[in-house]
Structure formats: structure tokens, C-alpha cells
N, C-alpha and C positions, 0 to 999 in steps of 0.2 A: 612677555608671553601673551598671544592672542587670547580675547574672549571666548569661552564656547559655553552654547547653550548648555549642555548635559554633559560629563565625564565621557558618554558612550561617540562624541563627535572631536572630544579633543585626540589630537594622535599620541599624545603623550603619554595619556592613562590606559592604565589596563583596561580599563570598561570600554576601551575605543570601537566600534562596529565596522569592520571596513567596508570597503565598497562591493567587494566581493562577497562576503558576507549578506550585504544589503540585495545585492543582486538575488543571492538564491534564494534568499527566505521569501520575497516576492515569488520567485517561478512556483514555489515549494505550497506556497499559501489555498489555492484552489483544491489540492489533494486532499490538506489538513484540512477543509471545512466540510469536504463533501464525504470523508472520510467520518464525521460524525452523524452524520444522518441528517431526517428530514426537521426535527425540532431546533439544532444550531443554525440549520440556514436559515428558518423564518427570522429567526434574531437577527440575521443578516441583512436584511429585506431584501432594500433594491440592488444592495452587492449583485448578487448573484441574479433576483428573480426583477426582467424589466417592467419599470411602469410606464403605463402609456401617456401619450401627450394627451392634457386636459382629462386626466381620469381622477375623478376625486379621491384624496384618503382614504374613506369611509370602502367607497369600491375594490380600491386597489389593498388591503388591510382584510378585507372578506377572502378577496381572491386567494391573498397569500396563506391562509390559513387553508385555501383548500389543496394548496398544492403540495407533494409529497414526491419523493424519490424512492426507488427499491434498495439505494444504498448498493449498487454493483462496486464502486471502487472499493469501498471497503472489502467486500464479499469475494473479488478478485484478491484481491492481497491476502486475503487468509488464505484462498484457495493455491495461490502461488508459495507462499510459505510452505505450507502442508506438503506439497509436491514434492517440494527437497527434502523435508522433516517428515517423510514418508515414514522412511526407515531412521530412527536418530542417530545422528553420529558417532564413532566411536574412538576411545583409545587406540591407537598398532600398540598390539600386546609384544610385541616385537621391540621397539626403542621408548615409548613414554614410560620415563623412570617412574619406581614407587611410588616414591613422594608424591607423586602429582595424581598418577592412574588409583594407587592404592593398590591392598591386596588381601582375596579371600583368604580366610582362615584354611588353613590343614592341617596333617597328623606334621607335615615338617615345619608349618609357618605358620604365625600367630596371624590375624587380623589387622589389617593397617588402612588405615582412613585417610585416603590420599587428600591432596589439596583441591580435588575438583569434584569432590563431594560436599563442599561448600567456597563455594571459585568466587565469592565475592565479600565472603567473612557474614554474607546476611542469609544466608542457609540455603544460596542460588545453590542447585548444580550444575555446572558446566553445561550438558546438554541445554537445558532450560536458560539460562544466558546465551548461549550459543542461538535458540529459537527467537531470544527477545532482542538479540542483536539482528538478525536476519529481518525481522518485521519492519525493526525502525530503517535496516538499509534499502529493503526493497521501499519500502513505502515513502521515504524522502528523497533518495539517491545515495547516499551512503550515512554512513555510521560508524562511532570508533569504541576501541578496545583499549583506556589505559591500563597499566600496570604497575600496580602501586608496593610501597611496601610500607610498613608504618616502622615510627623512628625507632633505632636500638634501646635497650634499657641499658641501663648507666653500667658505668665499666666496673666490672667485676660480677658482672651476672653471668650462669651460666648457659647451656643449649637447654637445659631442662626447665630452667627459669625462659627461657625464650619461646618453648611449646609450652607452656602454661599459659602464657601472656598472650596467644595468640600471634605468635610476631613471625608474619612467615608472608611474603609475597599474595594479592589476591588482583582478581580483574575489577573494573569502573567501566560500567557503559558510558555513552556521553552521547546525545542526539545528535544531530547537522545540526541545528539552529543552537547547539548550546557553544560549538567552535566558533567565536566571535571575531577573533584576529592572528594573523600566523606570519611568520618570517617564514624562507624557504633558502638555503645557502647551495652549494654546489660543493661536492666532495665527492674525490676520487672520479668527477666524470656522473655523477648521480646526485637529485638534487634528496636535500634529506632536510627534516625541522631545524629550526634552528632556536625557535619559540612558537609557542604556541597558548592560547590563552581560554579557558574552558568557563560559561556562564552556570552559576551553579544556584537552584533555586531548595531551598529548606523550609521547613514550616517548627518554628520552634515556640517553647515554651513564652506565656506572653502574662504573669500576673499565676491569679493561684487557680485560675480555670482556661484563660483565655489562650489563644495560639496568633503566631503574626508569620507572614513571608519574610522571609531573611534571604538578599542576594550578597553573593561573594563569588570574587574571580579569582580561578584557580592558574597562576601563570608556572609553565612549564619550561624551562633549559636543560641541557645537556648539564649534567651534575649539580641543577637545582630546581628548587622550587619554592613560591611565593603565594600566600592566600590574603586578596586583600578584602574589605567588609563594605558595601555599598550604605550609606546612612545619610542622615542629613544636616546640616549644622542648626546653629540657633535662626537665622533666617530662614527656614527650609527649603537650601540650597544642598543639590546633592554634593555628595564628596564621598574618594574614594582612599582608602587610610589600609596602609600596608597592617595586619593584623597575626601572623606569624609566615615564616619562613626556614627552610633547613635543605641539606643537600641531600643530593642522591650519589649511587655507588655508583651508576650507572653514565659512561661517557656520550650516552644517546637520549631522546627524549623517547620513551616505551610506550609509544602512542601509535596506534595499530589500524588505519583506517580500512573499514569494509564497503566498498564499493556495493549497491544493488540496484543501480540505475546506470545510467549513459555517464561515463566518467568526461569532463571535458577537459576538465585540466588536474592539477598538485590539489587534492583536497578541494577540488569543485566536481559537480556531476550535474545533472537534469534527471526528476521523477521519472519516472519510467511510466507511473500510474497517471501523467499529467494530460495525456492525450484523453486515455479516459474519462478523470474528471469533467473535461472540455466538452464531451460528449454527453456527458450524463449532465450537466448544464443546460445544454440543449434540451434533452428532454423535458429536463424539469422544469420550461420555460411554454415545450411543447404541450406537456400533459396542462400546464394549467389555461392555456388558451382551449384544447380539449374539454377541459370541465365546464371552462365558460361555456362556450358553445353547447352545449348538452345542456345546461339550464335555460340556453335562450328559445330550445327546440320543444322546453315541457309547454303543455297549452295551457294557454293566459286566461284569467274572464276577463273578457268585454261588457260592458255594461252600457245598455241604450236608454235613453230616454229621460236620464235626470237632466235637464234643462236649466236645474239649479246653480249647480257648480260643474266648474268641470277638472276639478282635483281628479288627482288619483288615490283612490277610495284601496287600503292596506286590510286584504282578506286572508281567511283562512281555510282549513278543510270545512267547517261547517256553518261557515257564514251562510245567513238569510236573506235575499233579495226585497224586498217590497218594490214593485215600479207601477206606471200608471199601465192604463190599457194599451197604450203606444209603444209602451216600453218591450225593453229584450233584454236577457243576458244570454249568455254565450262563451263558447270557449274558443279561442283563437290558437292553431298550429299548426306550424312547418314540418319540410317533410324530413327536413337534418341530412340532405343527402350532405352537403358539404363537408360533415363529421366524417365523410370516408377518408379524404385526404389526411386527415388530420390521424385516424388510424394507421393508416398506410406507413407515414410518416412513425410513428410512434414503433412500429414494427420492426421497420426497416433500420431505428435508435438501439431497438432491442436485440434486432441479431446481430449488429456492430460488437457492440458490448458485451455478449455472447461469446464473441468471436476471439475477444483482445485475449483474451488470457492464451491460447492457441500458438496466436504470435509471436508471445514474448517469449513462448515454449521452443519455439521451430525460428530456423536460421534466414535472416532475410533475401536470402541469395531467392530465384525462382527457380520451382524445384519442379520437375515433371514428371518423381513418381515419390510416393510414400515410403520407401524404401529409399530415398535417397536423404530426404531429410530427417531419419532417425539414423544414418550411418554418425561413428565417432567424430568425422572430421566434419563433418555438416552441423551438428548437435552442437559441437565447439563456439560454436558463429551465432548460437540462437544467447538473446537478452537473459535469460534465467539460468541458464548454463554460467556463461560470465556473471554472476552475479553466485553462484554456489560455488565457484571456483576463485570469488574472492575471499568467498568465507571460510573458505579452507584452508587459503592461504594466511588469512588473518589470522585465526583460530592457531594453525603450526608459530606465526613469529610472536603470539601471543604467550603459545608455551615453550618459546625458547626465552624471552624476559621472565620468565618464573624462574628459567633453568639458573640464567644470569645471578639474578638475584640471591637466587638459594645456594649459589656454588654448584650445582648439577653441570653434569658432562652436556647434557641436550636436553632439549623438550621434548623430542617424537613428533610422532607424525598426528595424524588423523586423517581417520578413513569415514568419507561422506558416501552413502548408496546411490544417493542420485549420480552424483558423475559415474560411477560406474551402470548403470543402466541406460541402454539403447531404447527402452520402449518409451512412446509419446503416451503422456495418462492425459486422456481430455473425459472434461468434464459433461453432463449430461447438455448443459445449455451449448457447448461445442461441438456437442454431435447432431445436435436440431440444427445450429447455426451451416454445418456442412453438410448436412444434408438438404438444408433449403438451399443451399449453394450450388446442390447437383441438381437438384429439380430444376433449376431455374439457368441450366446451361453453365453458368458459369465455373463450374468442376467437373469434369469427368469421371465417368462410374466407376474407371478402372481406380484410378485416383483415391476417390471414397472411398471403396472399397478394403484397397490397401492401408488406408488410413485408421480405417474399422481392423483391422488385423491388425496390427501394429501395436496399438492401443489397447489390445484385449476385447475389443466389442465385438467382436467375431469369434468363434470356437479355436481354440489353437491348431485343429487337425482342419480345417474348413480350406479350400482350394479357391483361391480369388479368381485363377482362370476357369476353373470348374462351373462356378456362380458366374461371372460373364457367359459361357457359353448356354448355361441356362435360360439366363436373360433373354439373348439373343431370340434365342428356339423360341422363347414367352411370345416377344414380339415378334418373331415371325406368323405364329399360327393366330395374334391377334389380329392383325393387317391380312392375311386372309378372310378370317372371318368377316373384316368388315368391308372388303371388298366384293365376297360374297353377299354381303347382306345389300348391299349399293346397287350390284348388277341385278338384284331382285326388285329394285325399285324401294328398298326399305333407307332408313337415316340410320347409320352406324353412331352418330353419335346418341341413339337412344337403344343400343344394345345391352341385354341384360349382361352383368357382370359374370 
């Protein structure tokens, strides 16, 4: 058997990382960092923020301390979550059995505490899983749903000894980054798990006060499963040592992936929030060449006439001059017009990113009226639509492995309010970002307009053709006027409003 550095590079071992694995966690990385904010990336330094050729430490270490982000990827992804999780999802009162939905109390039926008033055995409720699956899938590209159940107690126990013990089917979130290695086979025409192998990080008891990380890989097969314990030997050499194992009832592996980004293949995707990141990089690369510049523009003293030395003398606000009769001090400053460009720029970052959340709302097809990119089959086609309709679909095969498990006819369904809702909700920074869109030619008023209605930012009774012909009349009796004001020899462009 070949050498290998680590367990996680031999193919043998469960801790193995594949290469697809390696691929995403790379694409995925940019999100995660700028998704923490402006203090994790100074830690970062030159990752992220460049230094320049021959800029000293000292320089380039001040800089980075001034530079800051507003934190939009993050602020987007909550904002895009919330969208869906408008309205919270709910049971079909219609097919999700008791068990699982629960049921209020009445004068006919007692109270019954379904299983998804606590869906993870750690007091989650299902909704609230449901939301914290949704963040991790939009926010890295997908995300999964296991389906666990814990082992039987010994034979001759009964169902009542069963609901005491807690022994009853519950969901496992699990990140992208925590799916380390997968088999993929082909059945019936359809490719399905065949394995799959889950990185699992714990924080357990360490002495009579201390606490330590403990890693264990949770491998999964169709009617089994394996947990092995990552530790080191007496060389401290790692090694990875099978630690318990037992079967399942189940001829499938009950592992549920949720899609919220660009799906590319079986258990691979692309962030969706990646482009943004990329952008809000930029800025943050922008703004700090900004700040420079803006200290280089405050005025400097000058100081004349000491013939002594010719250091540079380290002042303050109330430093005292002494100079001879020849001498001068003075203040030296530019006029900063250059700082425009650098605004401009910084603007032009800001209605971008303004703007993304919009897109991933609305269908990439090019649309020509406002009304066509909130119709059903257009809305279909938009990044967050697909991305709520996999969570839906998750969420249903999620409670049909309960059903499995538990012996139940079905899971039921679930009803999400987003997919049933035609209207676009844009956010206050996407109504500046389209409305600087229209000012500046690049949209159309009818367009805007429609978009403001759609959206609610318009009165529901409000007449989009109504407000166009308004307009219109505005600017006609304005272009009069200052055609009248011209043929009098006057400048229209200094007419009072």
C-alpha cells in the first residue's frame, strides 16, 4: 500500500477528500470569508487586501487596519432567505400524518406533539431547520437533510418503552464542506448514493474543566452505517480507527441534498453569492486606495529654514515652531480632485451590489416588461425560485424518510408561500439601484414603473399608464417653457423650478 501524508489524501480511508470536494471548498472560500465581516479579513491580510510592490509592512499593516467592508454578501443572503421565509412554511393539513404535523387539542382529540416540534431531537422546530438549512444552501450552493434514527432497544421492549426513550426518526443538517467523499451508482436509469461520507466536528469534555475538538467520519450505505474517530498514535501520526457501526432498515441512504446555488453536477453546485463576493473584494481593495488618497490630500507643514538637519521632524496638532528670521513654516495642499474617480468608482460597486439580490430574484431570460418577469413561468427560471423549490422538494423526501422509518403511509406534502406568490419584493437598495438605472437611460420608465407596481412600491389602485401620460404632459409644458424662456434671450438652464 502507497504512503500518504494524511488519512484525508489516502483513497482507502474514510477521511479521504476528493477532488471534487477540494474543487468546491476552494470556489466556496471567498463567500465564507467575506461573509464574516470587516475584522476576519484583516486576519486575512494580503489574501484578500493587495500590497503594493516596495510598500513597507509598517505602511501596508496601517492601511489594512483602515480598510472596512459594509458586509453586503452577508446582508444579501439574509435578505434572500427572509424572502422565502416571508411567510414560514407549512404542514398540508390535508396528508402530513399526526406523527409528524402533531395535533391541537379538542372537545374530540387530546393534544399530540408531533415529531416536528422537535425535528432534530435538540428542541429545533422544523420550520426553524428548515430556515437554517435554507442559509447554509443559498449561502454555499447546497446543503443536506440526513435522516437518522437511533438504534432499537433490546428485544422485548415495548412501543411505550420506545416513546419514553425518545426512539423515533429525527433530521441532521450537514454543510457542503462537511460531504467529504461520495460514490454515485446508476439505478433504474437514475443515478442514486451509493456512499457517502459526512466530516463531523464536536467539542467534548477534556479533564475536569477543559474542553478539546473531536473529529469523526460518519460513513453512510444503503442498510448501513459506520462512525470512525480521527486521533493520533504514539508518533503523532494521524490514524483513522473504525469506532462503532450498525445497520439501517432502510435500502437507501436518507440523505436529502438542497440545492441553493447553480447546481453543476450529482452533489456539486457553484455559490450563487460568489460573484458578489468578487465584487465586494473589489471594493474593499477600492475603498482602501480611497482612504489612502484622502490622507495624502489633508495639508502637510512645511517647514523652512532649519539648515541643520534635514530629517523629517514627527508633529502634532499643537506643536511649536522656533525658526530663525529666514525661516517659514507652512501648510502644503492639493486640491484631491483625483478622489473623484475613485468615488465614482466606489458608487458605481455600490449600485452593483445593490442590484444582485434583484437578479437572483428575476429570470435571466431579457425581459421587456415588468409584467413578464413576475408571470409563473418566467419566475420559474429566476436563481431563488430554483433554489425555494429545492427546498421544498427536500423538505417533502425528507418527510417521506420519517414516514419510512416510522412505518407511516406518507410524509405529506409542504406548502412554501413564496412559490406560490407572483409578486417581486425588492429591497430599498434595489429600488435606488433601478431607479439610478432609469435616470441614467439604461431602463425605461414604463419598465420602472411596472417594476414599482409589481413589487408594492406603488399604491395597488395606481395606473402605470395613467402616471406615463402624466409624465409626458410634465415634460411637455417643461420644454415649452424653456423654449419660451430661450426665445426671450433668457438660459433655460437657469430656470426657477
Amino acid at each position: 500500500m502507497a504512503e500518504y501524508a494524511s488519512p484525508t489524501q489516502d483513497p482507502n480511508s474514510p477521511a479521504y477528500e476528493s477532488e471534487s470536494y477540494r474543487r468546491q471548498i476552494a470556489e466556496l472560500q471567498i463567500v465564507r470569508d467575506f461573509r464574516k465581516g470587516t475584522a476576519h479579513l484583516r486576519t486575512c491580510s494580503t489574501k484578500y487586501l493587495t500590497r503594493f510592490p516596495a510598500e513597507e509592512a509598517e505602511a501596508y499593516n496601517y492601511r489594512l487596519k483602515q480598510s472596512l467592508i459594509h458586509n453586503d454578501t452577508e446582508t444579501t443572503l439574509q435578505a434572500l432567505v427572509g424572502r422565502v421565509f416571508k411567510k414560514p412554511p407549512e404542514f398540508d393539513a390535508t396528508d402530513v400524518p399526526v406523527e409528524i404535523a402533531g395535533q391541537k387539542a379538542d372537545e374530540q382529540n387530546a393534544k399530540v406533539e408531533g415529531w416536528g416540534e422537535n425535528i432534530d431531537l435538540q428542541g429545533t422546530h422544523w420550520q426553524v431547520f428548515a430556515k437554517e438549512v435554507a442559509t447554509d444552501a443559498i449561502g454555499d450552493g447546497h446543503a443536506f437533510i440526513y435522516v437518522d434514527m437511533p438504534p432499537k432497544l433490546p428485544e422485548g421492549s415495548t412501543l411505550a418503552d420506545e416513546k419514553a426513550a425518545g426512539i423515533r426518526p429525527y433530521w441532521v443538517k450537514y454543510k457542503k464542506d462537511q460531504a467529504i467523499n461520495w460514490i454515485v451508482e446508476t439505478m433504474n436509469n437514475r443515478p442514486r448514493l451509493a456512499q457517502i461520507t459526512f466530516k463531523e466536528m464536536t467539542c467534548e469534555k477534556d479533564g475536569a474543566y477543559g474542553e478539546k475538538s473531536v473529529t469523526r467520519y460518519r460513513v453512510l450505505r444503503p442498510g448501513s452505517w459506520e462512525l470512525y474517530l480521527l486521533s493520533k498514535d504514539a508518533n503523532g501520526k494521524e490514524q483513522v480507527t473504525l469506532e462503532t457501526s450498525g445497520p439501517s432498515s432502510l435500502t437507501e441512504i436518507p440523505v436529502v441534498p438542497i440545492y441553493g446555488g447553480k447546481q453543476t453536477g450529482f452533489l456539486e453546485s457553484f455559490p450563487c453569492l460568489e460573484p458578489l463576493a468578487q465584487i465586494e473584494c473589489s471594493r474593499y481593495n477600492l475603498y482602501s486606495d480611497y482612504r489612502t488618497g484622502i490622507h495624502m490630500i489633508l495639508p502637510a507643514i512645511v517647514r523652512k529654514g532649519d539648515g541643520q538637519t534635514n530629517k523629517i521632524n514627527q508633529v502634532g496638532w499643537h506643536t511649536i515652531f522656533d525658526v530663525d528670521k529666514d525661516g517659514d513654516v507652512a501648510y502644503m495642499s492639493v486640491d484631491g480632485a483625483g478622489l473623484t474617480y475613485f468615488e465614482n468608482d466606489l458608487k458605481a460597486l455600490d449600485q452593483r451590489m445593490a442590484i444582485f439580490g434583484l437578479q437572483l430574484e428575476s429570470a435571466p431570460t431579457v425581459q421587456k416588461t415588468a409584467t413578464e418577469i413576475v408571470t409563473s413561468d418566467q419566475k420559474a427560471d429566476a436563481p431563488l425560485t430554483s433554489s425555494a423549490q429545492s427546498l421544498k422538494d427536500g423538505l417533502e423526501m425528507a418527510l417521506l424518510y420519517l414516514a419510512k422509518y416510522g412505518g407511516l403511509a406518507t410524509g405529506g406534502s409542504v406548502i412554501l408561500d413564496y412559490l406560490k406568490r407572483k409578486q417581486l419584493v425588492l429591497s430599498p437598495q434595489a429600488v435606488t439601484a433601478l431607479n439610478q438605472a432609469a435616470s441614467n437611460g439604461h431602463l425605461d420608465t414604463q419598465t420602472f414603473l411596472e417594476i414599482l407596481h409589481e413589487s408594492g412600491w406603488l399604491a395597488e389602485n395606481a395606473d402605470v399608464q395613467e402616471i406615463l401620460k402624466r409624465l409626458e404632459a410634465a415634460a411637455e409644458k417643461a420644454a415649452e417653457r424653456a423654449a419660451s424662456v430661450f426665445n426671450q434671450g433668457g438660459n433655460p438652464g437657469e430656470m426657477d423650478a
